[in-house]
N, C-alpha and C positions, 0 to 999 in steps of 0.2 A: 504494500500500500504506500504510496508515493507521498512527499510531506505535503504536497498542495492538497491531498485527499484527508489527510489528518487534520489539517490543519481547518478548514471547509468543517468536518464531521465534527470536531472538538467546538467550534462558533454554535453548530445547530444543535449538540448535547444542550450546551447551558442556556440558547436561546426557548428552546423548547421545555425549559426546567428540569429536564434527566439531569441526575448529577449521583456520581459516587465518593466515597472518601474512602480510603482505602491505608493503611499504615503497618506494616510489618517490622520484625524485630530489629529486621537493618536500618531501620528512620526513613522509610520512604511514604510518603504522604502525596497526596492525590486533593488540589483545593480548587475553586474557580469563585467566576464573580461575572453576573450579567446585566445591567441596567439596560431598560427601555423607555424610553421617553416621549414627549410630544410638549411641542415649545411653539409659542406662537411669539411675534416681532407682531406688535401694532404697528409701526412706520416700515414694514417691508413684508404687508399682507402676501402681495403677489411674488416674494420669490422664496423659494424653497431653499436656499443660501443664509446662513450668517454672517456678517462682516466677515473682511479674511483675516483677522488679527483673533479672530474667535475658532478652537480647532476641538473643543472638549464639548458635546451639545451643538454641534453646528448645521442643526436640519432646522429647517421651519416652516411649519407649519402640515407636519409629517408626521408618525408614528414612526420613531427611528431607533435598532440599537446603538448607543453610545459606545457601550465596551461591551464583548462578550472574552472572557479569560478562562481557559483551560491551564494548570501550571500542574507541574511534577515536581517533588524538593526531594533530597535524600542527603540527610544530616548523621554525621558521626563527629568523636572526639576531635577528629584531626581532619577534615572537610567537608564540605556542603554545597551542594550543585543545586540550582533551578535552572528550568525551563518551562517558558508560559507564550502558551501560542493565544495569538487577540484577533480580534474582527470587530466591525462596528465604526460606524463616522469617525470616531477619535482615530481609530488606526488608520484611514483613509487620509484623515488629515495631518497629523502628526509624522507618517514616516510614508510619507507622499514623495520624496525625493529619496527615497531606499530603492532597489531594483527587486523584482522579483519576488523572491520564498520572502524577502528581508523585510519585506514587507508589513508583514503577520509574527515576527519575533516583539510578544513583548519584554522578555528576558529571558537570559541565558547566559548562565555565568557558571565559574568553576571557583570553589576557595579552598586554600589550605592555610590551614593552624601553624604558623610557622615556629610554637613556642611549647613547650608540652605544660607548661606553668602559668604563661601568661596569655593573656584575651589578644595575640596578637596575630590579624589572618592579612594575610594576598588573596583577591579577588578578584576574576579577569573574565572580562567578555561584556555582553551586554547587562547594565546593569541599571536597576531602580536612581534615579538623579540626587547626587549630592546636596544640590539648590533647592530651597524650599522647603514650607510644612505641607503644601497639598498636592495631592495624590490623583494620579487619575482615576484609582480606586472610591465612586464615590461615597460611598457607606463611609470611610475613611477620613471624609469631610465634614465639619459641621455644615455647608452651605450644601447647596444642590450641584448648582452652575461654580464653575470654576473662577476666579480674579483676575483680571490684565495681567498681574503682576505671574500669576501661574502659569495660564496662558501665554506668554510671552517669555519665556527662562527653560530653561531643557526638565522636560518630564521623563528623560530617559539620557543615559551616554554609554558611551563602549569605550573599553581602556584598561587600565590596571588600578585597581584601589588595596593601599594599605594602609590598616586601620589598627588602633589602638584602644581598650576601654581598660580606665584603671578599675582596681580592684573591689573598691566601694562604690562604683560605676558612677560618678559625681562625674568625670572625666571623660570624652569620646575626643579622638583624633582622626583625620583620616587625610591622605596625602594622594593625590589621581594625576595621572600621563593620561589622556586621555584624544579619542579622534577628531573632535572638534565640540561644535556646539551642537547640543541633539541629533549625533549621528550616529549610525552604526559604520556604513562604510564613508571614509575620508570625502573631503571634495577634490573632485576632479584637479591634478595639479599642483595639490595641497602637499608638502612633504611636513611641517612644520607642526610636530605635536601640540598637543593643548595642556594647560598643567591646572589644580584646582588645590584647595583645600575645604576643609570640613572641620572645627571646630564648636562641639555640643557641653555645655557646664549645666547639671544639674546641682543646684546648692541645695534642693530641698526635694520633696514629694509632690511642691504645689508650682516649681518653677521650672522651666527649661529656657536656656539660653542658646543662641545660635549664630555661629559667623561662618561664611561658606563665600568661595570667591573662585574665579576662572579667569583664568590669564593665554590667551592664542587667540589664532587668526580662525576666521571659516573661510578664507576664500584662496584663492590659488597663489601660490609662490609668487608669479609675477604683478600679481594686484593687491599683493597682501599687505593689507590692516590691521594692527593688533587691537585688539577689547580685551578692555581691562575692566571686574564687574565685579562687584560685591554685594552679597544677599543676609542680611537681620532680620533677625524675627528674635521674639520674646513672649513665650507661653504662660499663663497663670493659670490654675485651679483654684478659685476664691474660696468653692465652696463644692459639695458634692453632687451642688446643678450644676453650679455658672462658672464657665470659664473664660477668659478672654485669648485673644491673639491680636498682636501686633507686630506688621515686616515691613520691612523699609527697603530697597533693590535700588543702586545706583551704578550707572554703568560709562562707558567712552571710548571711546573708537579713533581710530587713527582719520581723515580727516581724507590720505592718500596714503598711498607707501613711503615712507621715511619720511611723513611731517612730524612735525613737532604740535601741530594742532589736532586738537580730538574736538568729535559733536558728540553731547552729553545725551541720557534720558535717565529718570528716575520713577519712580512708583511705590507707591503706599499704602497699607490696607489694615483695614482694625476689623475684628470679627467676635461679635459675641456669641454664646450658645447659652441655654436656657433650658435643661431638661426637666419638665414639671413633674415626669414622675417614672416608670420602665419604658412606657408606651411610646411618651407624646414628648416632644423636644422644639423649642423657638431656635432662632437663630437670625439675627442684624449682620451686614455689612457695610461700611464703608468702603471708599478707594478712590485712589486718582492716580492719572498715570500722564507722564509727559512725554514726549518724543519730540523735539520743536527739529531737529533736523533729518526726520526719517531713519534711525541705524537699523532700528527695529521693526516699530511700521511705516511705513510708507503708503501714506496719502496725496488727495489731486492738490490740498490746502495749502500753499507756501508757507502759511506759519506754521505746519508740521501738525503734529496728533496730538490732541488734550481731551484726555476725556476727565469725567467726575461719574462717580456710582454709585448705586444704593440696592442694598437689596433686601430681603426678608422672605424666611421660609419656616415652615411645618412638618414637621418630620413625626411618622406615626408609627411605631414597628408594630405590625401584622402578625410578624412571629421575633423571635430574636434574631435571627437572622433575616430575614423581612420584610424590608418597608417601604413605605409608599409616601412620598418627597411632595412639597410640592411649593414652587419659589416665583414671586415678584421681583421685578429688577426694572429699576430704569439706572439708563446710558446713555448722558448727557454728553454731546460730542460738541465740536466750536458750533457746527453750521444743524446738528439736528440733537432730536431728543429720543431715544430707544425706550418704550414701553415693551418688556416681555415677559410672558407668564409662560412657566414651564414644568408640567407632571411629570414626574419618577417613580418605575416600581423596580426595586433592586433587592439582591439577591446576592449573599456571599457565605459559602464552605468550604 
């Protein structure tokens, strides 16, 4: 059976709700994750498209899968491998510039323990993104729809990671060579690695702290630009409903090859959650995002991309694994205003 036929059969398993979980003495485990949605845009009734700066939820006015995830993990003392084949808009839009099978990899990575005493492993292949608190996983999320700031920063990279967690796990490090910016294979031309860090401080049960940065080009040897970018966030647990999040993403780009001038963007987003009780959970966002010289989006606008955001959703789990989402947003851009209402029923084991 050939991987385009796996890969096809493993989408229609968990769209159709079949799913197994399977775990034997060797640590092999068997998990997925399906969301289906329907999103309606009031100011772009008639098209079936989201902006293209939007890649997570970008059908409208469609019953659409967003993600459907099949993944295999098999963990021992001293490695641990995933592979998770995807389908669904996000995958369409996200690794749209991959060829082929590469398509359909959401992850595939290989680790080894390089320490028999200490939490120290090497991780290589494609792997879950250094940058950021959210996930294309959206059960994972307190919101529905994903943030500019998400949307726009790598949800996925391919490379090598080595990480460290000290002993009282207060401490996480992690140091990545990496193929560029959200890619699996390099850009055409490209020979110039990408490098990144991942700095995580837990001082407490109710805090998480977070610094993560990426340093390289995405574009070909002879046009290349370095971006230089930096990602914060700051997690709190108030209380055993409400939590907050707040991240900050600032970034700069070379201007040409060997200027000395960079065009800047930055982004910002605070998100509350509100869980009233097992079932039923609130959740607020704010956000803004700048782009005044296109690095990242690119608009017809000469004064570049500015949006401002708000959102608000309801969240009801059906079962514990379960639930059924459902989110208001407006997306106030310079020259228009996005009204969009969006239902989720999602599913993760």
């Amino acid at each position: 059976m050939n991987m385009k036929y796996n890969a096809t059969l493993a989408g229609l398993m968990v769209c159709c709700g079949f799913w197994v979980q399977a775990q034997d003495n060797k640590g092999v485990h068997i998990s997925g994750y399906a969301e289906v949605y329907y999103q309606h845009d009031f100011g772009a009734a008639k098209s079936n498209q989201r902006p293209n700066f939007i890649y997570s939820h970008n059908r409208n006015n469609e019953v659409s899968l967003n993600l459907g995830m099949i993944k295999a993990s098999y963990v021992t003392e001293r490695m641990r491998t995933n592979l998770g084949i995807g389908v669904g808009s996000y995958m369409n839009a996200s690794y749209g510039g991959e060829p082929d099978v590469l398509k359909n990899i959401y992850e595939a990575n290989i680790g080894v323990r390089l320490s028999p005493s200490r939490d120290l492993w090497l991780d290589v292949g494609v792997l879950p993104s250094h940058i950021g608190f959210e996930s294309a996983l959206g059960m994972d999320c307190p919101t529905l729809t994903r943030s500019i700031m998400a949307e726009n920063s790598p949800y996925f990279e391919t490379g090598a990671k080595l990480s460290y967690q000290t002993e009282n796990k207060k401490w996480q490090l992690a140091l990545l060579v990496l193929n560029g910016w959200q890619r699996i294979q390099r850009v055409e031309g490209n020979t110039t690695p990408a490098f990144g860090h991942q700095l995580t401080f837990r001082p407490s049960e109710r805090w998480t702290l977070n610094s993560s940065s990426f340093v390289g080009s995405d574009k070909p040897d002879s046009t290349r630009q370095m971006r230089y970018f930096h990602n914060l966030y700051a997690q709190y647990q108030w209380s055993e409903k409400i939590n907050f999040t707040a991240g900050f993403d600032i970034g700069a780009e070379q201007q040409e090859k060997g200027a000395d001038k960079y065009r800047h963007w930055y982004t910002a987003v605070w998100i509350m959650q509100y869980r009233l009780n097992t079932k039923l959970a609130l959740a607020g966002r704010m956000e803004y995002f700048k782009d005044r010289n296109g690095v990242i989006i690119a608009v017809e606008d000469e004064r570049g991309m500015r949006a401002l955001g708000a959102s608000a959703n309801v969240d009801y789990h059906i079962l514990p694994n379960l639930v059924w989402r459902t989110e208001l947003k407006n997306l106030a851009l310079r020259d228009r205003s996005h009204w969009s209402a969006t239902t989720a029923l999602a599913v993760k084991f």
